[in-house]
C-alpha positions in Angstrom: 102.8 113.0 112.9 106.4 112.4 114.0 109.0 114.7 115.6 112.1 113.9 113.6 115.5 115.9 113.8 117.1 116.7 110.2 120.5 115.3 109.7 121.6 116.8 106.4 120.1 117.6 103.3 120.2 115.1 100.5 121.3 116.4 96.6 119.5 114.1 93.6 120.0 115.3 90.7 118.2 112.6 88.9 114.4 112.4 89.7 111.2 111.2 88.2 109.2 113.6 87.1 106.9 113.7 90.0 109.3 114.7 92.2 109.8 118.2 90.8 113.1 120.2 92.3 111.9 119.8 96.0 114.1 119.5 98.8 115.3 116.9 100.6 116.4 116.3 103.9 117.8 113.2 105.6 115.9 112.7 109.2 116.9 110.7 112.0 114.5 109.5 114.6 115.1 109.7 118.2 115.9 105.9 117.7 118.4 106.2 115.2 116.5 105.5 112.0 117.2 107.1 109.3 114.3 108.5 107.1 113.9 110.8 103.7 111.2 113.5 103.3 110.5 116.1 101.4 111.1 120.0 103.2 109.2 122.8 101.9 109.7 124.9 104.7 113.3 125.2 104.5 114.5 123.3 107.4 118.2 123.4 108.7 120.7 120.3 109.6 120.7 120.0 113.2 116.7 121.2 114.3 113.7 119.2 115.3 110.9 119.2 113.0 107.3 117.7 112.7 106.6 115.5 109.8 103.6 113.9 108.1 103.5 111.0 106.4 101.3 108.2 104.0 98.8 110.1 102.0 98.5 113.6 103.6 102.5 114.3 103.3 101.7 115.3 99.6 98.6 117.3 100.8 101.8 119.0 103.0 103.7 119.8 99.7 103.3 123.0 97.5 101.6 120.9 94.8 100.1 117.5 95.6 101.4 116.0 93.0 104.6 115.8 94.1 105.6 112.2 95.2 106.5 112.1 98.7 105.3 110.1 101.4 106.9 111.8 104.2 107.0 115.4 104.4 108.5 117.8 107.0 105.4 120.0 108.3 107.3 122.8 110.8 110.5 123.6 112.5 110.5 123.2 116.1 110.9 126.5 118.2 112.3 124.8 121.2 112.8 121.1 122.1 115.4 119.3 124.4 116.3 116.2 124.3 116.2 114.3 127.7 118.0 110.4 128.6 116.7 107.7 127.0 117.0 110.2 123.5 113.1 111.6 124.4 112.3 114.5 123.3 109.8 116.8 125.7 108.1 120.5 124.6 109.1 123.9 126.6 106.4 126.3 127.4 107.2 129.5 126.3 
């Protein structure tokens, strides 16, 4: 698992068929790169999330048929962002 934070969503409105009508959301990672996964849980532009990826990101998704090989898992509560862009976990 990764900790990712979502940039924007991303609109196709051509898909295979495997990749049903979920969402998408752009990610970037704390070193700039940008990513594409799949969001069933709804995430916001601007929060941290969790992701999984490879095999168990469709095991993540709703059905697990849906072709996706990076999936967002959770919304981060709270996390800060510290020099050198890493990211560091609050207690609450």
């Amino acid at each position: 698992m990764e900790i990712l934070r979502v940039v924007d969503e991303l609109v196709c409105t051509r898909r295979v068929p495997g990749m049903q009508l979920c969402a998408l959301r752009v990610l970037e990672s704390a070193q700039g790169a940008l990513s594409v996964a799949t969001d069933p849980v709804g995430a916001p532009a601007g929060k941290w999330v969790f992701v999984t990826a490879g095999s168990a990101a469709r095991l993540a998704m709703k059905d697990a048929t849906t072709i996706t090989d990076l999936t967002i898992c959770g919304i981060i509560d709270r996390w800060e962002e510290e020099a050198g862009n890493i990211g560091t976990m609050q207690n609450s």
